[in-house]
C-alpha positions in Angstrom: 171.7 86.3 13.4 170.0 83.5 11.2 168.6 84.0 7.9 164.9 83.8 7.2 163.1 83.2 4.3 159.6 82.2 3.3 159.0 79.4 1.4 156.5 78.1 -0.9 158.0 74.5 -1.5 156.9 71.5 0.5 158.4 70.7 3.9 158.9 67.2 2.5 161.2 68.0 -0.7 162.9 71.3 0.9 166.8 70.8 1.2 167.6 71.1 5.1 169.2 69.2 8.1 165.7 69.0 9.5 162.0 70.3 9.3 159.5 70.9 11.8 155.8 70.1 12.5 154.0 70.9 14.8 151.9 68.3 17.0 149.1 68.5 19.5 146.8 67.2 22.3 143.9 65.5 20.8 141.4 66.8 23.7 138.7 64.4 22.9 140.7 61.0 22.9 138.1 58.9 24.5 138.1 55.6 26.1 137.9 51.7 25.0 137.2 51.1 21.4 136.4 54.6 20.8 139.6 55.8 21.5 141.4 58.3 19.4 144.6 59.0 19.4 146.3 61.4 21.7 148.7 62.9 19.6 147.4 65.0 16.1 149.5 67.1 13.8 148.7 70.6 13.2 148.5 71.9 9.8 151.5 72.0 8.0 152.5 68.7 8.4 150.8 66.6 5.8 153.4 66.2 3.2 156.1 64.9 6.0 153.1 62.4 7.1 152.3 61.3 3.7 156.1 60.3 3.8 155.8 57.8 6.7 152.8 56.2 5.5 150.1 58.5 7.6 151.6 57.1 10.7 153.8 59.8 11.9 151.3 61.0 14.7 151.2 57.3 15.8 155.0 56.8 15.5 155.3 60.3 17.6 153.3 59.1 20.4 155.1 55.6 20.2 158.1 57.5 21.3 156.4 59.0 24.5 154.7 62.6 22.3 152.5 63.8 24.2 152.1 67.0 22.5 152.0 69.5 25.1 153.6 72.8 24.6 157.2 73.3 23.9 157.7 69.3 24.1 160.5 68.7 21.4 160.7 65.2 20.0 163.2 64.4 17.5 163.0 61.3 14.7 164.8 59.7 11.7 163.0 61.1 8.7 161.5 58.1 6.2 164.0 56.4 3.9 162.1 58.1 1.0 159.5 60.7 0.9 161.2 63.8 2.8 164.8 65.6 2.1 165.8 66.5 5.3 167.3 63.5 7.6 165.3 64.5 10.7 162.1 65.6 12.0 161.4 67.8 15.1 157.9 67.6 16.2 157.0 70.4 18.4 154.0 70.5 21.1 151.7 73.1 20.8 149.5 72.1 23.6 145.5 71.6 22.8 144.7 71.4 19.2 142.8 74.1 17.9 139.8 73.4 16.0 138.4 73.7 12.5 137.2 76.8 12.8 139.7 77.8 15.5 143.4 78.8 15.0 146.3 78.6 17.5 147.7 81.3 19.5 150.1 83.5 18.3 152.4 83.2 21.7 151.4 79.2 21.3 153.2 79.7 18.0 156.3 82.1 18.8 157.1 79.2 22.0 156.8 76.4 19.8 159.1 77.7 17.5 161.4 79.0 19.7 162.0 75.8 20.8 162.7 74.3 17.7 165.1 76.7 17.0 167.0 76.2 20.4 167.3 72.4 19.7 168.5 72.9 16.3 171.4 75.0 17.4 174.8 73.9 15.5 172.4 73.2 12.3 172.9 75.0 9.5 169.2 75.3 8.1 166.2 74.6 9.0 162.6 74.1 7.3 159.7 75.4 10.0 156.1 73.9 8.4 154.1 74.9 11.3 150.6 76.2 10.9 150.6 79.8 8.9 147.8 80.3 7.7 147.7 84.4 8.5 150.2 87.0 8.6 149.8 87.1 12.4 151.0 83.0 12.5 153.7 83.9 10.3 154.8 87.0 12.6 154.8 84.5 15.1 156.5 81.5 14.4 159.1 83.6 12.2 160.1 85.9 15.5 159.9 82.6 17.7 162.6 80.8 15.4 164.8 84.0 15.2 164.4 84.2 19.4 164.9 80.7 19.8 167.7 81.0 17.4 170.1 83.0 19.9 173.5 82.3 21.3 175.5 84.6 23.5 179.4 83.8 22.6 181.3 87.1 22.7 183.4 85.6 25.0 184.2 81.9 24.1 187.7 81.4 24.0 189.6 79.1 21.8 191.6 76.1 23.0 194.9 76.5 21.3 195.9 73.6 22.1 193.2 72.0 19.5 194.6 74.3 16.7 197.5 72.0 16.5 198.1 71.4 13.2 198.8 68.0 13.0 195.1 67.3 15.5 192.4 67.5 12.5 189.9 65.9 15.0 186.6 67.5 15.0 187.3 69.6 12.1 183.9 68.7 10.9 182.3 68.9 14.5 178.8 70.6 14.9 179.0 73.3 16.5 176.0 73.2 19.4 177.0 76.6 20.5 176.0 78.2 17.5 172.7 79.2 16.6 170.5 77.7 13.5 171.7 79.7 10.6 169.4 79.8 8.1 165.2 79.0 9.0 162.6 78.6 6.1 159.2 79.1 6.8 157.2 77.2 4.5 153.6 77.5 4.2 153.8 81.4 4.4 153.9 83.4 0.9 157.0 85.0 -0.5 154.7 87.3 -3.0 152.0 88.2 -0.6 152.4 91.4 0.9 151.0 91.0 4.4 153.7 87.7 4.8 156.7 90.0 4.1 156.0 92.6 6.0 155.4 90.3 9.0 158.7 88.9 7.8 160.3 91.6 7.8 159.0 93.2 11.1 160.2 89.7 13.2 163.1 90.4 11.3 163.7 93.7 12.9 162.3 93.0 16.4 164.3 90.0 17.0 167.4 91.5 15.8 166.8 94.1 18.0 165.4 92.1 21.2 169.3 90.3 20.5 171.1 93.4 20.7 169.6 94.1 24.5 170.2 90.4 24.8 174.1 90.9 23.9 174.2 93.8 26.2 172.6 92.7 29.3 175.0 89.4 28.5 178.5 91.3 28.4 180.2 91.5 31.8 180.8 94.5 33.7 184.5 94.3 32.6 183.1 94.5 28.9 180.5 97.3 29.5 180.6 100.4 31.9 178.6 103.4 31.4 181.4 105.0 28.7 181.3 101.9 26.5 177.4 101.5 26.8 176.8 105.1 25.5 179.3 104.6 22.7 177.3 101.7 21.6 174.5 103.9 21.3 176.2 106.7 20.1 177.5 104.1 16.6 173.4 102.7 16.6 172.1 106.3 16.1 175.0 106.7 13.4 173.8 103.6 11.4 170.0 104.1 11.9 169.9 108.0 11.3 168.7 108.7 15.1 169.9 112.3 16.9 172.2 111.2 19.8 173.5 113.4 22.7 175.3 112.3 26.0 175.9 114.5 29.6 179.4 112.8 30.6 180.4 113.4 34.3 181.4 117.5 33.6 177.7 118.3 32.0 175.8 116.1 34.8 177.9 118.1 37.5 177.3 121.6 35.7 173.7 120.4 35.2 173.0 119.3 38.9 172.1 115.6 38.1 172.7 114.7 41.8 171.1 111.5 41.6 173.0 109.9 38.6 176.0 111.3 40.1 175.0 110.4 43.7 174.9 107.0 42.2 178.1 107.1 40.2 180.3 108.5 42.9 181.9 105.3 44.2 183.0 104.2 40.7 186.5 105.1 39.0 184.1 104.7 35.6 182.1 107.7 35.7 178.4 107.8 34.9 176.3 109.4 31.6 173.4 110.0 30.1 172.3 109.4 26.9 169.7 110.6 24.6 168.6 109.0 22.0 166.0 110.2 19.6 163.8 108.8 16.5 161.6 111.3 14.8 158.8 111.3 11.7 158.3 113.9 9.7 154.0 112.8 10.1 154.4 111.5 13.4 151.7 113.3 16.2 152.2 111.7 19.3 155.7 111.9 21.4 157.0 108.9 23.7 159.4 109.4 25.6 161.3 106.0 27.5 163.6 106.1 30.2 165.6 103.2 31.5 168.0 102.2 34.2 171.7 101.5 32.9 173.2 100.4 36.0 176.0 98.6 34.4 177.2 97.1 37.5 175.4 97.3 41.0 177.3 96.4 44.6 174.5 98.0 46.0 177.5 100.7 47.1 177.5 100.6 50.7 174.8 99.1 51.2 176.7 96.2 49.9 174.6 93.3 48.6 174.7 89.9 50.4 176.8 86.7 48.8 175.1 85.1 46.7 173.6 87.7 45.0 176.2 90.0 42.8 176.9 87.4 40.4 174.2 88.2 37.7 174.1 92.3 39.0 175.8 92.8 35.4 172.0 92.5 34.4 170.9 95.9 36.4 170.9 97.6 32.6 168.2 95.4 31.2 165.8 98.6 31.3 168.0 100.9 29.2 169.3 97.9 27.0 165.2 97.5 26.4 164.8 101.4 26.1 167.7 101.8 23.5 166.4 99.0 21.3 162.9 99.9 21.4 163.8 103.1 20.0 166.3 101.9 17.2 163.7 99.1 16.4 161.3 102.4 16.1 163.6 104.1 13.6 164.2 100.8 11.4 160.3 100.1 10.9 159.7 104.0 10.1 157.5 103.8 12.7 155.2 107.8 12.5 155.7 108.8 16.2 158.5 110.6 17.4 160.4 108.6 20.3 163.1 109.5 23.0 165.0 107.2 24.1 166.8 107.9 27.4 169.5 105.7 29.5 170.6 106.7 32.9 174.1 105.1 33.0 175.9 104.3 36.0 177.9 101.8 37.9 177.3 101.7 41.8 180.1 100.4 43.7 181.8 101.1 47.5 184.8 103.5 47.7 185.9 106.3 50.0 184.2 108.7 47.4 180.5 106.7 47.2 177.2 108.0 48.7 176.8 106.9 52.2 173.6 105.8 53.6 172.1 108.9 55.3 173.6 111.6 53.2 171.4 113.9 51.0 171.4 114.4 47.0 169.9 117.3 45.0 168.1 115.9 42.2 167.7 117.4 39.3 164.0 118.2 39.6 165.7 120.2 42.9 163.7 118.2 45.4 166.0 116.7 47.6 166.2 113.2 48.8 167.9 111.1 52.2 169.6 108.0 50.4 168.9 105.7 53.5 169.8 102.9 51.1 172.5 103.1 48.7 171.1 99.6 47.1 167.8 101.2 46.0 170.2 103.6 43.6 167.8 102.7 40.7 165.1 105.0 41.4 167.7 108.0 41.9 169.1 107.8 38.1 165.7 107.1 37.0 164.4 109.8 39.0 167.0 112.6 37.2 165.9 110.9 33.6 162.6 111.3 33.7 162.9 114.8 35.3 164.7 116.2 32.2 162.3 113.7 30.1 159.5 115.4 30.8 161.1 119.3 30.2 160.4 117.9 26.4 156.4 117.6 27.5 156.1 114.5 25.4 152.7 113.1 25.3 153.6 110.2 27.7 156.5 108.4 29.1 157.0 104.9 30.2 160.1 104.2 32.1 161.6 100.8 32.4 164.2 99.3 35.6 164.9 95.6 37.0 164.2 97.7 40.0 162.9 95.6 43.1 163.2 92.4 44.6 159.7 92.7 45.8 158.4 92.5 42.4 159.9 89.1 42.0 158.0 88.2 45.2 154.9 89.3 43.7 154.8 88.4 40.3 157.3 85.8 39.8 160.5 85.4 37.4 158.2 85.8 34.3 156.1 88.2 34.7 156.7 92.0 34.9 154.6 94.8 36.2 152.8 98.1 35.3 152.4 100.9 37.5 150.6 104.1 35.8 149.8 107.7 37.0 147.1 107.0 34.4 144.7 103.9 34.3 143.8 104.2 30.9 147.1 104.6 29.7 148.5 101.3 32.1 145.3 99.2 30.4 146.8 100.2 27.1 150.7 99.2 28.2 149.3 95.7 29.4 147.7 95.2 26.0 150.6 95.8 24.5 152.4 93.3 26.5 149.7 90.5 25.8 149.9 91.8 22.2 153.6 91.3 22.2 153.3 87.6 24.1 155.5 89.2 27.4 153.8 88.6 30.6 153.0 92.0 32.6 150.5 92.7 35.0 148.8 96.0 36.3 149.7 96.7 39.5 148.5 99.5 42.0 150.0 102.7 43.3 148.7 102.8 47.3 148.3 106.9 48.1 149.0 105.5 51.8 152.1 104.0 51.3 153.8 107.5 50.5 153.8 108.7 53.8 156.8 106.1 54.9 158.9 108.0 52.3 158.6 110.9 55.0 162.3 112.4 55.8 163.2 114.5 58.8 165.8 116.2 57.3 165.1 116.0 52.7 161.8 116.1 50.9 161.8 112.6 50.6 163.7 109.1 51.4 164.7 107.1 48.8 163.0 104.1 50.7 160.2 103.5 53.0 158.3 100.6 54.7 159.2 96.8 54.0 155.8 95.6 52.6 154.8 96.8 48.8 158.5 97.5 48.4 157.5 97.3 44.3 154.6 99.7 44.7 156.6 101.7 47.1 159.3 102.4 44.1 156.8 103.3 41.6 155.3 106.0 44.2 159.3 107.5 44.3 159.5 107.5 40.8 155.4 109.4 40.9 157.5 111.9 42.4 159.5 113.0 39.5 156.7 112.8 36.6 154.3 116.2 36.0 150.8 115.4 37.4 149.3 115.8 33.8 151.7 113.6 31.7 150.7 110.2 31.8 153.5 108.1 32.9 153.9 104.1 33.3 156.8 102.4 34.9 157.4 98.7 34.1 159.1 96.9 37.1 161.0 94.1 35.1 163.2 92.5 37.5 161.9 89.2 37.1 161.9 88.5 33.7 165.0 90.5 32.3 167.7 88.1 33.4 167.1 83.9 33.6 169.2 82.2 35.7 167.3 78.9 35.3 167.0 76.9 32.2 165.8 78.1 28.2 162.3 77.7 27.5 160.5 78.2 24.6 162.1 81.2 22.5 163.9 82.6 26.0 167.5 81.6 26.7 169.4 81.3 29.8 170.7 84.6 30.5 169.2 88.4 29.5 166.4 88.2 27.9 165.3 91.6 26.7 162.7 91.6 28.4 160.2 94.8 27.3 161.4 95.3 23.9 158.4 93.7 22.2 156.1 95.8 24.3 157.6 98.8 24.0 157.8 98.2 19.9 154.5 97.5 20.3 153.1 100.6 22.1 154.9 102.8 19.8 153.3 101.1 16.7 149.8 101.9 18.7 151.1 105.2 19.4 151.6 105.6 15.0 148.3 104.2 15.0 146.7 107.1 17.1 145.8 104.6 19.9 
């Protein structure tokens, strides 16, 4: 992960292969001879400017700037006057005014983009406005989230380690992330800047690790491997860790994780993962689907759409980082952390549609859909979730299409047994900069879950398919815990192109937000 450092040198005499300003749209341009220019610089950028003369804003928009948010243009720097050899302006959309500051997820975008089209550069100085601890929170996570490369599994080309073939020895690298990012403008001695240092530091490194996760193939990561992982994470960050292999889920009559788990030759767990403070007095607990691979058993998935199903663990990947990103801030609340693992594939030995599993809550449920398994590990988790009566419990699951329909590929939702408690989620989210939005739980829609035969059907009517799954999950949660689930199937995997600090690929999606509530849950919110 890249280095980061605050800095209180200029951006113009600061050693580095490029530095960064920020520009915006001058909203109040005007016509004729009253024109103003359409391009401004944001703070920060006045010592690079002084370097070209006070024309850099000019020169910017000369080369097609427009200033609009995420918009990367890169220049020569000035024969004299700035270290670095290039500048990377950066849009930030409307400028702010004098007695207005920009928005934090303005900032963490802008930044992120920088960092993604510095990749292969070795360091970077980032002179965008900071004038708060909040702007230096931002554009210091941005960078490090923009700064992100997936390359586990790059091969090497032996045929260009040839001895006598030096070409390219010296090559940049564009696969590799920036390595080292200076934020200059922020502090280094003020206490407020390094904590918010610090903190990015953590989150992003942790938003990465459910990044690398949700990124390794099936072939690379099965339920075994994936509770290992967590297993060496609660070593290393003092968490209590235990795990229900294939034996204890049997003994314990976890029939949905199992029912789930059947058709694979790698059998399913599940983990728990635990971060506790001596002061803390609120409990969370978070339960996520770990689907490691999903066929949709059976109910086999059309072509076309098991290429990415690697992704269908992006809710425990979120879970399991939220709660080591918990224990490495010191957070005071005590948080449980808990990943239904499973793979769900077709064999002779898989759940068929129409058969009928005992979960563990003992209500018993016709699997008319072996594709909607998500709900059935989840449903097990947050069963033996709540025995521990924490004070609430969010769960977390790329669990529907139909949420995708709804809200889009960037935008998850909340569902809540509680509407105070789903208000607080979705200010969280904003608070984070992840898109969520609150979404309803229809009392009418339960009655298609009706079964002739079990106490419930793990699917019922087309329409509201996302709402329909939060009502399943209802099930399974004590009437007087409050209880959120966050439907993230849109924004946990992107399939099309990076934007701002989000590659192409998992995303870890949820992370921020769950960091977040548990910092409002220390707070006694």
């Amino acid at each position: 992960m890249s280095a980061l450092t605050l800095s209180s040198s200029s951006a113009a005499t600061l050693r580095a292969d490029a530095v960064v300003v920020g520009i915006a749209k001058n909203g109040s341009s005007g016509k004729g001879r009253a024109a103003k220019a359409a391009v401004v610089l944001a703070p920060g950028a006045e010592a690079v400017d002084k370097a070209y003369g006070g024309k850099l804003a000019a020169t910017l928009e000369t080369l097609g700037a427009s200033g609009g948010e995420g918009e990367v243009t890169k220049l020569p720097a000035p024969a004299t006057g700035v270290k670095a050899p290039v500048v990377v302006a950066v849009g930030l959309g409307e400028a702010a005014g004098k007695q207005e500051s920009y928005d934090a997820e303005v900032l963490r975008r802008a930044a992120g983009a920088a960092a993604r089209a510095l990749a292969g550069s070795k360091k970077a100085a980032f002179a965008l406005p900071v004038e708060d601890a909040e702007a230096v929170s931002a554009v210091a996570e941005g960078a490090l989230l923009g700064a992100y490369s997936f390359t586990a599994y790059r091969g090497k080309d032996k045929s260009a380690q040839n001895k006598g073939d030096k070409s390219g020895k010296d090559a940049k690298d564009s696969s590799a992330p920036l390595a080292e990012i200076a934020l200059v403008g922020a502090k280094p001695r003020d206490k407020a800047h390094k904590a918010a240092l610090e903190r990015a530091q953590v989150v992003a490194e942790e938003v990465h690790r459910a990044r690398d996760l949700i990124n390794t193939p099936a072939n690379g990561l099965d339920p075994k491997t994936f509770a290992a992982e967590a297993r060496a994470a609660a070593k290393s960050f003092g968490l209590t860790f235990e795990v229900l292999d294939e034996k204890a889920l049997a003994k314990g009559g976890y029939g949905g994780i199992l029912g789930v788990g059947n058709g694979s030759t790698q059998p399913p767990r599940l983990v728990r993962i635990g971060w506790s403070h001596p002061k803390a007095k609120q409990s969370l607990a978070l339960v996520g689907k770990g689907i490691t691979y999903d066929s949709g058993g059976i109910s086999l998935k059309p072509a076309g759409h098991n290429e990415t199903m690697k992704c269908d663990m992006s809710g425990a990947a979120a879970v399991f980082s939220a709660v080591v990103a918990a224990a490495r801030l010191g957070l005071q609340a005590n948080v449980t952390g808990w990943l239904a693992l499973a793979e769900n594939m077709p064999s002779g030995s898989a759940t068929r549609p129409g058969d009928v599993l005992t979960m563990y809550s003992g209500k018993t449920v016709e699997v008319l859909n072996t594709d909607a398994e998500g709900r059935l590990v989840l449903a097990d988790a947050l069963t033996r979730a709540s025995e521990e009566e924490p004070d609430a419990i969010v769960d977390v699951a790329t669990l529907t299409g139909a949420m995708v329909l709804a809200l889009g590929n960037r935008t998850f939702g909340i569902m809540a047994n509680d509407d105070e408690f789903r208000t607080a989620l979705h200010e969280a989210a904003e608070e984070a900069g992840e898109d969520a939005w609150p979404m309803p739980l229809p009392g009418h829609l339960r009655k298609s879950f009706d079964s002739p035969v079990a106490d419930i059907a793990n699917i019922g009517e087309r329409m509201g398919g996302g709402l329909l799954a939060g009502l399943f999950l209802k099930e399974f949660v004590p009437e007087s815990t409050p209880w959120a689930h966050l439907d993230i199937a849109g924004p946990a995997f992107n399939e099309s192109g990076p934007f701002g600090y989000t590659p192409k690929g998992g995303t870890g999606s949820a992370v921020r937000t769950l960091v977040r509530l548990v910092e409002r849950t220390a707070e006694g919110d």
